[in-house]
mmCIF file of the N, C-alpha and C atoms, coordinates in Angstrom:
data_MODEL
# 
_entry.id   MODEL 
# 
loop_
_atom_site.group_PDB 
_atom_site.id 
_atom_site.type_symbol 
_atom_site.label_atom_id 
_atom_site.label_alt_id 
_atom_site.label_comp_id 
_atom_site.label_asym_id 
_atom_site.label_entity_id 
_atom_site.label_seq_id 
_atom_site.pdbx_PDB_ins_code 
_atom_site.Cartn_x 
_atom_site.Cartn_y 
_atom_site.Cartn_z 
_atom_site.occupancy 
_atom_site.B_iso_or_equiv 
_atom_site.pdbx_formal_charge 
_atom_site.auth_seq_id 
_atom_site.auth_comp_id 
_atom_site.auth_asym_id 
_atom_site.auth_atom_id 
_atom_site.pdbx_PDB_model_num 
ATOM 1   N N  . UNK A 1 1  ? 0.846   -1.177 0.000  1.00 0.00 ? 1  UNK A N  1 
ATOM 2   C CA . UNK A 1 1  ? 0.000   0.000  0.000  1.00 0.00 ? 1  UNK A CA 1 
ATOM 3   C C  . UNK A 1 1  ? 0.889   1.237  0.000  1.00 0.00 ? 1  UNK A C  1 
ATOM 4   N N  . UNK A 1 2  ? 0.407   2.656  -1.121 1.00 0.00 ? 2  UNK A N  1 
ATOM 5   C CA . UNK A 1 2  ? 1.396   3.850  -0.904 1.00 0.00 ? 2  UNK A CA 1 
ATOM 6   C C  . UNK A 1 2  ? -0.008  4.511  -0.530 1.00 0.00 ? 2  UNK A C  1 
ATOM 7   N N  . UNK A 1 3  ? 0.322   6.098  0.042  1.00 0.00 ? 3  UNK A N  1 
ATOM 8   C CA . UNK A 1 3  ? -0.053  7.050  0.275  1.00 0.00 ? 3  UNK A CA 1 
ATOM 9   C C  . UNK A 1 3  ? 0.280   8.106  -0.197 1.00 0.00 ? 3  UNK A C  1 
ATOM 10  N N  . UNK A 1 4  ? -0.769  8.944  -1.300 1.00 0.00 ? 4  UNK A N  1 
ATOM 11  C CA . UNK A 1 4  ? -0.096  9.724  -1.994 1.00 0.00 ? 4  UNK A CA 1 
ATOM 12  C C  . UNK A 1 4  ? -0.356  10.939 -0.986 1.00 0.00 ? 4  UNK A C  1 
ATOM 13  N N  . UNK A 1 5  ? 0.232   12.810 -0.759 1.00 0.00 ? 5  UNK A N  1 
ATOM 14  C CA . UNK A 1 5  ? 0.013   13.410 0.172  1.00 0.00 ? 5  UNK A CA 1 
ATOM 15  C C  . UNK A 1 5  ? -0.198  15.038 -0.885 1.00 0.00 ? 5  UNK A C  1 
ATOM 16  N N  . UNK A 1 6  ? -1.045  15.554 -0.516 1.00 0.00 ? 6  UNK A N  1 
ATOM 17  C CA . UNK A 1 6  ? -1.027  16.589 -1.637 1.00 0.00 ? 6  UNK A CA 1 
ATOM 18  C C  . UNK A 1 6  ? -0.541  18.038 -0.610 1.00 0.00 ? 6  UNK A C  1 
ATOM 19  N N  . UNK A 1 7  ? 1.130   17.922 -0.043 1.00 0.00 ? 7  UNK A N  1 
ATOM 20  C CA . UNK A 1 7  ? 1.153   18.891 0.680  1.00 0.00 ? 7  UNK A CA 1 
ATOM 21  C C  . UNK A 1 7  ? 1.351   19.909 0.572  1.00 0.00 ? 7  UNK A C  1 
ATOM 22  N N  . UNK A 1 8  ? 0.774   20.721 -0.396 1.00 0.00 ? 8  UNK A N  1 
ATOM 23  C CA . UNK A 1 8  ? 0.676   21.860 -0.527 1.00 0.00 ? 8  UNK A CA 1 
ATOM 24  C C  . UNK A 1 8  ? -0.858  22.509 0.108  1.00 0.00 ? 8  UNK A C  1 
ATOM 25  N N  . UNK A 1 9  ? -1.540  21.410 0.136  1.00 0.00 ? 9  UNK A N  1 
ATOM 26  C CA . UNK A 1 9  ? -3.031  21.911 0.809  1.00 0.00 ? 9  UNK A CA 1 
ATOM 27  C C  . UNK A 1 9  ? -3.061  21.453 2.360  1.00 0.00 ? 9  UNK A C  1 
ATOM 28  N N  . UNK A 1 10 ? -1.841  20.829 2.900  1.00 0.00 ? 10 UNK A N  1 
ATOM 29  C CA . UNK A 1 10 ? -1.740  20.805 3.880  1.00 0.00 ? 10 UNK A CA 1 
ATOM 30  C C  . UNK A 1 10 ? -1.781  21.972 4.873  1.00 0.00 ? 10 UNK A C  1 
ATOM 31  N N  . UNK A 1 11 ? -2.859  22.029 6.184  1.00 0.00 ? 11 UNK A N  1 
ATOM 32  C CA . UNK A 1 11 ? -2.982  23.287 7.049  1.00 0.00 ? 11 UNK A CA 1 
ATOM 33  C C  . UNK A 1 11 ? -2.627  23.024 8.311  1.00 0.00 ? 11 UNK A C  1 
ATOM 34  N N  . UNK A 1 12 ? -1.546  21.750 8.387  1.00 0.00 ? 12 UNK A N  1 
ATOM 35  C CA . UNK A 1 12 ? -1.260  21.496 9.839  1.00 0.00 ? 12 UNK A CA 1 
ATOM 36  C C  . UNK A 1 12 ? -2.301  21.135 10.893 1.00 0.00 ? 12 UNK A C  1 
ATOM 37  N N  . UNK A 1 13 ? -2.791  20.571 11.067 1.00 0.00 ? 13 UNK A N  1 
ATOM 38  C CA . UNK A 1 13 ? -3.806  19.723 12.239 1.00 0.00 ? 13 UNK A CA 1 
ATOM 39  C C  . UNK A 1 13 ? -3.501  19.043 12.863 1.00 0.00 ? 13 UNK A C  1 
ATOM 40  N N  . UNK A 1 14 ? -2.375  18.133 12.061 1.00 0.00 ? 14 UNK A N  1 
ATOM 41  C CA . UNK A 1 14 ? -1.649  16.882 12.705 1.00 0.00 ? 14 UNK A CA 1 
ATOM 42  C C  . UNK A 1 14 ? -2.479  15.840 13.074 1.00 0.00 ? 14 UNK A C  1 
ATOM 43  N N  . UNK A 1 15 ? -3.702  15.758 12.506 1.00 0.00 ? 15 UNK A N  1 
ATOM 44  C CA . UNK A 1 15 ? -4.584  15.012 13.143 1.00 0.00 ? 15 UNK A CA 1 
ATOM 45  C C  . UNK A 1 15 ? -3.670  13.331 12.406 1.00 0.00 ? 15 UNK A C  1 
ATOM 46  N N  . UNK A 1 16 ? -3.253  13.002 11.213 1.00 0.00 ? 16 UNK A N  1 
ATOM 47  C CA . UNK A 1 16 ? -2.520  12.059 10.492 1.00 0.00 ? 16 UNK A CA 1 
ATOM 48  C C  . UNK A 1 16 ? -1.624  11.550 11.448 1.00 0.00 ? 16 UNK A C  1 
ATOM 49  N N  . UNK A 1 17 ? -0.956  12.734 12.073 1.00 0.00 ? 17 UNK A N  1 
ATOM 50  C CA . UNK A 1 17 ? 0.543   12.111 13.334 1.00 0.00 ? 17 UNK A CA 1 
ATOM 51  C C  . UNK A 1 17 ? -0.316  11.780 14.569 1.00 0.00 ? 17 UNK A C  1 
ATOM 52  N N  . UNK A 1 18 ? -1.638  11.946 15.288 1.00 0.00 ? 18 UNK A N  1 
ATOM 53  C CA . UNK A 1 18 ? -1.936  11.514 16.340 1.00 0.00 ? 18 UNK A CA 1 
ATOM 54  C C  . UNK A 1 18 ? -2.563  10.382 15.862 1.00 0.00 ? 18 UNK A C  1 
ATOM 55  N N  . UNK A 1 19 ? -2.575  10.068 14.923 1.00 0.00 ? 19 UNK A N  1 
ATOM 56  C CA . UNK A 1 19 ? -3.135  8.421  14.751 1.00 0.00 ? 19 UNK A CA 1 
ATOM 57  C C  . UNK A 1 19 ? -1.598  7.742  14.574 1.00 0.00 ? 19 UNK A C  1 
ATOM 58  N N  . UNK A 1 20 ? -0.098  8.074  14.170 1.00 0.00 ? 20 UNK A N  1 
ATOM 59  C CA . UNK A 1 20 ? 1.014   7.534  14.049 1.00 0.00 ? 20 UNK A CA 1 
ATOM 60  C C  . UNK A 1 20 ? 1.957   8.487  13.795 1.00 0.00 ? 20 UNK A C  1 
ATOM 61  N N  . UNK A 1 21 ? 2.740   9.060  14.577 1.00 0.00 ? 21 UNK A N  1 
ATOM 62  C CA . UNK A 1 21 ? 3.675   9.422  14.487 1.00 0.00 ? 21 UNK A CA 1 
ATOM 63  C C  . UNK A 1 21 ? 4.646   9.321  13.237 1.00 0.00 ? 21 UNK A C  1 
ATOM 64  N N  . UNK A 1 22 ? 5.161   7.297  13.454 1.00 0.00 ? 22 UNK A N  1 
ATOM 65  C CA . UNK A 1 22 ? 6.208   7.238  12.468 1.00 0.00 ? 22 UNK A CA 1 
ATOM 66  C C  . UNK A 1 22 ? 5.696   7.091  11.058 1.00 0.00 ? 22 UNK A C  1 
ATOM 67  N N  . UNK A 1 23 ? 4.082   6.671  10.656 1.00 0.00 ? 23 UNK A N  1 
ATOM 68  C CA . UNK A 1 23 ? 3.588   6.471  9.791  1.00 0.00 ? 23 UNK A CA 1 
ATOM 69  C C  . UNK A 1 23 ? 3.439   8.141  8.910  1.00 0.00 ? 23 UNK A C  1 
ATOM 70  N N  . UNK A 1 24 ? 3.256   9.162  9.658  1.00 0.00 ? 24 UNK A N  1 
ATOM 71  C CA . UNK A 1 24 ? 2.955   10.532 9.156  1.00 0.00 ? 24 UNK A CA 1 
ATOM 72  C C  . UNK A 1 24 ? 4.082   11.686 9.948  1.00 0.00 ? 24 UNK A C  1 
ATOM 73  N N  . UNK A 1 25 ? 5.253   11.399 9.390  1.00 0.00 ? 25 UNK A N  1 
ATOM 74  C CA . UNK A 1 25 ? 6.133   12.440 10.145 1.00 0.00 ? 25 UNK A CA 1 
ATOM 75  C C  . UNK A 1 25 ? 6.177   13.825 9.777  1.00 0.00 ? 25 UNK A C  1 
ATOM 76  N N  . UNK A 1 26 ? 6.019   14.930 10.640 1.00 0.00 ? 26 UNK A N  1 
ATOM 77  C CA . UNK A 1 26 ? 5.635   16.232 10.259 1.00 0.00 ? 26 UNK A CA 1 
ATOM 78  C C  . UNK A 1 26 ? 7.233   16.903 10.508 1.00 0.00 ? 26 UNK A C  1 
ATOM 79  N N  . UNK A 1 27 ? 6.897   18.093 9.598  1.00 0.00 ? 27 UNK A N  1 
ATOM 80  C CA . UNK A 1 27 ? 8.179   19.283 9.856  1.00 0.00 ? 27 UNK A CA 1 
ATOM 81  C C  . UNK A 1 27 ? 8.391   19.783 11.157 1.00 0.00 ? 27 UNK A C  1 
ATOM 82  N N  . UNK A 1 28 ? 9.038   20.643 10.925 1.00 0.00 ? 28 UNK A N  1 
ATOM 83  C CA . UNK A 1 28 ? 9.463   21.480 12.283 1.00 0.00 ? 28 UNK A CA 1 
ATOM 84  C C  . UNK A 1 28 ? 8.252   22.813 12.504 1.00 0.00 ? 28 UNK A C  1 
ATOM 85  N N  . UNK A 1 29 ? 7.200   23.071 10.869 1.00 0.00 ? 29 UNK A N  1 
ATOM 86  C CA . UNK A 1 29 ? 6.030   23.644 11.472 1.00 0.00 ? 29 UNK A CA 1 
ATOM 87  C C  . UNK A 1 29 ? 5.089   22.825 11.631 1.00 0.00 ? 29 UNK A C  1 
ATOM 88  N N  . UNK A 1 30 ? 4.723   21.642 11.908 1.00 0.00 ? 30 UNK A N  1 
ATOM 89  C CA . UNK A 1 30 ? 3.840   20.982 12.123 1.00 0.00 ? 30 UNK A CA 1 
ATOM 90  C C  . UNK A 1 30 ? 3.083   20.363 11.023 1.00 0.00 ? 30 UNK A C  1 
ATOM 91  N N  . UNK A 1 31 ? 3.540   20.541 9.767  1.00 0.00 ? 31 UNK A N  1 
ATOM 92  C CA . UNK A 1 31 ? 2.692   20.156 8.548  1.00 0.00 ? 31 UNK A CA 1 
ATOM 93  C C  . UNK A 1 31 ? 3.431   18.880 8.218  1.00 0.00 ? 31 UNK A C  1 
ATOM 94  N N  . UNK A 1 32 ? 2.734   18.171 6.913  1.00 0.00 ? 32 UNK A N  1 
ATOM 95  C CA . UNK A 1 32 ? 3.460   16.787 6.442  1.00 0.00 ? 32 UNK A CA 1 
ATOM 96  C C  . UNK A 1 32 ? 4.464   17.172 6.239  1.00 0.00 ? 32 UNK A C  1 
ATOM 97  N N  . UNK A 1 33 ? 5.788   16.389 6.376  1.00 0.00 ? 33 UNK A N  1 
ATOM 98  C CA . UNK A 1 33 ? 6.984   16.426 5.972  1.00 0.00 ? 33 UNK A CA 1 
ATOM 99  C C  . UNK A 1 33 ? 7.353   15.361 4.523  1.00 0.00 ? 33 UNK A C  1 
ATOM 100 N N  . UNK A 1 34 ? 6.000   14.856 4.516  1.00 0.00 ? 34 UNK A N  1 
ATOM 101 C CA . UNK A 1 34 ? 6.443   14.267 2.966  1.00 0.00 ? 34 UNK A CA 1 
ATOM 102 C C  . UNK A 1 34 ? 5.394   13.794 2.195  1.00 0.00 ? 34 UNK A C  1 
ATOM 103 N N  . UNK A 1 35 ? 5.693   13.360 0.757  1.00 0.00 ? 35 UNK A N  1 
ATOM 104 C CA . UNK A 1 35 ? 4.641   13.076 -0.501 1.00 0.00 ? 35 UNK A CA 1 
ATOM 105 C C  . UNK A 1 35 ? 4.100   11.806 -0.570 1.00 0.00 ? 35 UNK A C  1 
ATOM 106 N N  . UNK A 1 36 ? 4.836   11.195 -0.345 1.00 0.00 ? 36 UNK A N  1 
ATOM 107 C CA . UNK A 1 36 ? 4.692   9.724  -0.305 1.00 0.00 ? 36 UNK A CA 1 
ATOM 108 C C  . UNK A 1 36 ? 5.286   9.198  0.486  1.00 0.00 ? 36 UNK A C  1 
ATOM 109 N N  . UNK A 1 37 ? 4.081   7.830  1.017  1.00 0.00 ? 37 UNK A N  1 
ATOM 110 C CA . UNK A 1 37 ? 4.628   6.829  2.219  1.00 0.00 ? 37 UNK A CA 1 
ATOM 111 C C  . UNK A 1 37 ? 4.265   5.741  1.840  1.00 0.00 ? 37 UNK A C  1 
ATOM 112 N N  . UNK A 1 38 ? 5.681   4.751  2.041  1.00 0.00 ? 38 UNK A N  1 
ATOM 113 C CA . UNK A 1 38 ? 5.305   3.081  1.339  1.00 0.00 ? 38 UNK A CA 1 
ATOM 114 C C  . UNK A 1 38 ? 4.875   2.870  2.925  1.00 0.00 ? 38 UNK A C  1 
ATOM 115 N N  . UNK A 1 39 ? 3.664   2.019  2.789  1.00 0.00 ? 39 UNK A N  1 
ATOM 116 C CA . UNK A 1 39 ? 3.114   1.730  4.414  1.00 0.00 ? 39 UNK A CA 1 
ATOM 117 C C  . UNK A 1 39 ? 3.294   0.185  4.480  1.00 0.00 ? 39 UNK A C  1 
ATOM 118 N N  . UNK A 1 40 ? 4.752   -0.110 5.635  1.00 0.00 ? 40 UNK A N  1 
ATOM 119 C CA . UNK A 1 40 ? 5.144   -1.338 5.501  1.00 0.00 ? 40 UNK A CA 1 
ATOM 120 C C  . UNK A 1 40 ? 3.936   -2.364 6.228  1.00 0.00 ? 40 UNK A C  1 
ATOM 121 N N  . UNK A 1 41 ? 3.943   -3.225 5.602  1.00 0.00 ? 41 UNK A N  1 
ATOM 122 C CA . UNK A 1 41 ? 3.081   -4.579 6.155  1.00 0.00 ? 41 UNK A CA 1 
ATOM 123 C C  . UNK A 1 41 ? 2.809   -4.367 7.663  1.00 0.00 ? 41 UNK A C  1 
ATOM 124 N N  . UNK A 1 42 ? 1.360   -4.693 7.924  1.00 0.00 ? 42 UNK A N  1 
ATOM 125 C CA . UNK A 1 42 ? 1.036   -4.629 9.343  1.00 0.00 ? 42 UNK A CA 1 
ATOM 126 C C  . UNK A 1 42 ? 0.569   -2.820 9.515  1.00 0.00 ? 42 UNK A C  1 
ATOM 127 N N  . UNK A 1 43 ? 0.378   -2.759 8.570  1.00 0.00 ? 43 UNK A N  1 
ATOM 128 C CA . UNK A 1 43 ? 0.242   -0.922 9.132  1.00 0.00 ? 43 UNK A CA 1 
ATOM 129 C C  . UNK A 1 43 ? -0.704  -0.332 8.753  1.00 0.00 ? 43 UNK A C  1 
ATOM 130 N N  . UNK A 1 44 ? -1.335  -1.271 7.741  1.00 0.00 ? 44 UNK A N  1 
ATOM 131 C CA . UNK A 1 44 ? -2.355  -0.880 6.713  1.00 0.00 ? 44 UNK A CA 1 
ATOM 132 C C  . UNK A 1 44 ? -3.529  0.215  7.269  1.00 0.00 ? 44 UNK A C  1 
ATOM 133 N N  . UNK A 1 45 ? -3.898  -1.017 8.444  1.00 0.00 ? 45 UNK A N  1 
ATOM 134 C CA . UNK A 1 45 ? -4.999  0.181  9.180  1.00 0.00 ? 45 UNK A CA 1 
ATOM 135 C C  . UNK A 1 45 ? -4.328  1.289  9.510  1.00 0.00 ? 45 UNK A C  1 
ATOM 136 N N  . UNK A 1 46 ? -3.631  1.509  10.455 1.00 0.00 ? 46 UNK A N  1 
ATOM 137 C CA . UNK A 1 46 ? -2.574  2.753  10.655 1.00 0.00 ? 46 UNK A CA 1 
ATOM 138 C C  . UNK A 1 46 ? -2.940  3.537  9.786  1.00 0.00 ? 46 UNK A C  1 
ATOM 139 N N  . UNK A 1 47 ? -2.811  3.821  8.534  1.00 0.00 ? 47 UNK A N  1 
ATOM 140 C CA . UNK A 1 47 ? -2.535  4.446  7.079  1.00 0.00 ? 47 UNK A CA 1 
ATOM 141 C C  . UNK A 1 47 ? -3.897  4.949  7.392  1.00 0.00 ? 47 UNK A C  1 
ATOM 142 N N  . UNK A 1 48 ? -4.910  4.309  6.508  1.00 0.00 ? 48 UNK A N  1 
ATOM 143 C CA . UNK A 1 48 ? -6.561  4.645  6.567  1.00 0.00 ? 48 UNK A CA 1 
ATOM 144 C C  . UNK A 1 48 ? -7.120  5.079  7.911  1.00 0.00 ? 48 UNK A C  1 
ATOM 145 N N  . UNK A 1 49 ? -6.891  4.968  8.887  1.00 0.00 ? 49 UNK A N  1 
ATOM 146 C CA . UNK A 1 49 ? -7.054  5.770  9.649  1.00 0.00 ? 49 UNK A CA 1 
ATOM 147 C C  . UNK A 1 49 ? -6.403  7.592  9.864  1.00 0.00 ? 49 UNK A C  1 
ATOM 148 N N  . UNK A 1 50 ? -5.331  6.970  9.563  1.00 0.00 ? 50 UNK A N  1 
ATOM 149 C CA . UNK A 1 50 ? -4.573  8.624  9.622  1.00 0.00 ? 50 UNK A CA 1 
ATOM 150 C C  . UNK A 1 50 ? -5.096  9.065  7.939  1.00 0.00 ? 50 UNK A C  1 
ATOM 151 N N  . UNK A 1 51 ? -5.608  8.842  6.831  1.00 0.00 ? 51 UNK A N  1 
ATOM 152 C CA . UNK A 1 51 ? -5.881  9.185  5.732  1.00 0.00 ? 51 UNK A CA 1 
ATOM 153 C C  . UNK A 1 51 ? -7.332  9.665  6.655  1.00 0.00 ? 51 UNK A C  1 
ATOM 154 N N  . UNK A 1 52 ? -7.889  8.815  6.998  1.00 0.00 ? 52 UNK A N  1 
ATOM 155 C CA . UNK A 1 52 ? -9.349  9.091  7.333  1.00 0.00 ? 52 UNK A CA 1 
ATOM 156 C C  . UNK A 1 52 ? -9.207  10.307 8.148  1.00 0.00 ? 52 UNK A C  1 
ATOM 157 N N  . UNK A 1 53 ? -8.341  10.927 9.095  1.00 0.00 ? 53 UNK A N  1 
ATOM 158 C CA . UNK A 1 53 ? -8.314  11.493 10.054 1.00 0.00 ? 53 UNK A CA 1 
ATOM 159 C C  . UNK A 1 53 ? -8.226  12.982 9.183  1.00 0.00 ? 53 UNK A C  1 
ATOM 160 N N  . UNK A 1 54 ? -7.579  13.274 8.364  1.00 0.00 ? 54 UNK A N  1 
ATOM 161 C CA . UNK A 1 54 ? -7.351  14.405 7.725  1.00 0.00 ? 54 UNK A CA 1 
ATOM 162 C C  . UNK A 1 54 ? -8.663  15.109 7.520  1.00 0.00 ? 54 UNK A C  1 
ATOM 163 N N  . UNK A 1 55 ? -8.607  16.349 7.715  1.00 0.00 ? 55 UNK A N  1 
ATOM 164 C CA . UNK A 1 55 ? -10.041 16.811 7.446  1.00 0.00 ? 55 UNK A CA 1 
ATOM 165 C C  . UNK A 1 55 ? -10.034 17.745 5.915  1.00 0.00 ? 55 UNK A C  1 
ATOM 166 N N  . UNK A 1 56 ? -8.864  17.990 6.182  1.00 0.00 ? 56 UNK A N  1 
ATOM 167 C CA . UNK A 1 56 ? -8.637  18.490 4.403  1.00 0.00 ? 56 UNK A CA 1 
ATOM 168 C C  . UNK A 1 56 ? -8.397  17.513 2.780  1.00 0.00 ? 56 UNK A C  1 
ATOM 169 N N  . UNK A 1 57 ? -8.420  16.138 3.621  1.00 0.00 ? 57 UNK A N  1 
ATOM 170 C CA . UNK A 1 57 ? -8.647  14.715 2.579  1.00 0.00 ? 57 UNK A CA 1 
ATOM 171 C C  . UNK A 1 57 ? -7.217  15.106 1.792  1.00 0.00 ? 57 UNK A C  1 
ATOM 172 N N  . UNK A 1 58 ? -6.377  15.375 2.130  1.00 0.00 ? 58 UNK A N  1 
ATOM 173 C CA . UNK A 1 58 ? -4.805  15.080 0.975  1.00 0.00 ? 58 UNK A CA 1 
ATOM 174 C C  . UNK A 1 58 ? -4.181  14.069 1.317  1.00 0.00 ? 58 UNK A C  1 
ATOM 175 N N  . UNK A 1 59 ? -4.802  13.128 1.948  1.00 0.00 ? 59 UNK A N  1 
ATOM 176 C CA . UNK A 1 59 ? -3.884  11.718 2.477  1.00 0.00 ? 59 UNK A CA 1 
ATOM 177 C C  . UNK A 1 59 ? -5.176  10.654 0.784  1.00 0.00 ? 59 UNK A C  1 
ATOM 178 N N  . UNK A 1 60 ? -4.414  10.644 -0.281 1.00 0.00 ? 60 UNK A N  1 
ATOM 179 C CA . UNK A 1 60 ? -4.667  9.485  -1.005 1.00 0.00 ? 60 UNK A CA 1 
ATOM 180 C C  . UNK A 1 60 ? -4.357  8.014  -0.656 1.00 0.00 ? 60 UNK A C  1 
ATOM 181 N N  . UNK A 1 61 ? -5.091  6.943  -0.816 1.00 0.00 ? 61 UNK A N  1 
ATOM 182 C CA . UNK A 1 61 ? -4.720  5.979  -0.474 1.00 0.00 ? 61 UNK A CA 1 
ATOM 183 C C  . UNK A 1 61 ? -4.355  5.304  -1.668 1.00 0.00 ? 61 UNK A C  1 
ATOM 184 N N  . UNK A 1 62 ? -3.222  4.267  -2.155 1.00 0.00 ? 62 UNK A N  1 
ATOM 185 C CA . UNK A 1 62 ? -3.164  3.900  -3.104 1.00 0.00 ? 62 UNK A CA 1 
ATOM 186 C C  . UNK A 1 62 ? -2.904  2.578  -3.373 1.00 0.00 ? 62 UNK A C  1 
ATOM 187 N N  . UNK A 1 63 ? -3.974  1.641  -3.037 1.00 0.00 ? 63 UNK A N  1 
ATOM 188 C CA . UNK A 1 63 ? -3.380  0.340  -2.991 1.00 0.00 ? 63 UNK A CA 1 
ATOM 189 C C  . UNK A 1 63 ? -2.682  -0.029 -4.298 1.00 0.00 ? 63 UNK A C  1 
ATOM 190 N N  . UNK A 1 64 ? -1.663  -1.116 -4.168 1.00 0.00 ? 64 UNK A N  1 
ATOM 191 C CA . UNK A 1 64 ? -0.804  -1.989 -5.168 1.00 0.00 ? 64 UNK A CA 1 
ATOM 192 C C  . UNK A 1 64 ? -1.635  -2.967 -5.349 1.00 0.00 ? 64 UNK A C  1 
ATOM 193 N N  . UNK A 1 65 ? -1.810  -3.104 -6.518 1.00 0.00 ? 65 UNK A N  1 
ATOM 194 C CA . UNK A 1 65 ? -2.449  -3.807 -7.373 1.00 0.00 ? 65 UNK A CA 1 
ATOM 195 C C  . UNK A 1 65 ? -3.419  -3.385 -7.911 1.00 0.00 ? 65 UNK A C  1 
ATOM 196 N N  . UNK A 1 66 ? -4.098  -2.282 -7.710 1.00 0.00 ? 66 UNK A N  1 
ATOM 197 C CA . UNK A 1 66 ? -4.971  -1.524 -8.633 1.00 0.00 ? 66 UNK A CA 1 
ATOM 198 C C  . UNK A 1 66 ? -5.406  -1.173 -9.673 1.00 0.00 ? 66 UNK A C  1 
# 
């Protein structure tokens, strides 16, 4: 599974890092610190939850094999 991140519409909430920290690591202002996340095995929920958590929806989910 990837996660695509559209952070330019990112407004900092962090709501993505209180569902996982290492799954959604933020900058030093509090916004995503990155575009894409390969979400290693076992994490899946992790992911969709912190995708779900966003209220501005820029957490894409992108399963492999699609």
């Amino acid at each position: 599974m990837k996660l695509r991140i559209d952070k330019a519409k990112c407004v900092g909430n962090a709501r993505c890092a209180a569902v996982s920290e290492e799954l959604f690591p933020l900058d030093e202002d509090g916004y995503i610190a990155v575009e894409q996340i390969d979400v290693p095995a076992g994490k899946e929920g992790l992911a969709r939850r912190g995708a779900r958590a966003c209220p501005e929806r820029i957490i894409i989910i992108e399963d492999e094999g699609q």
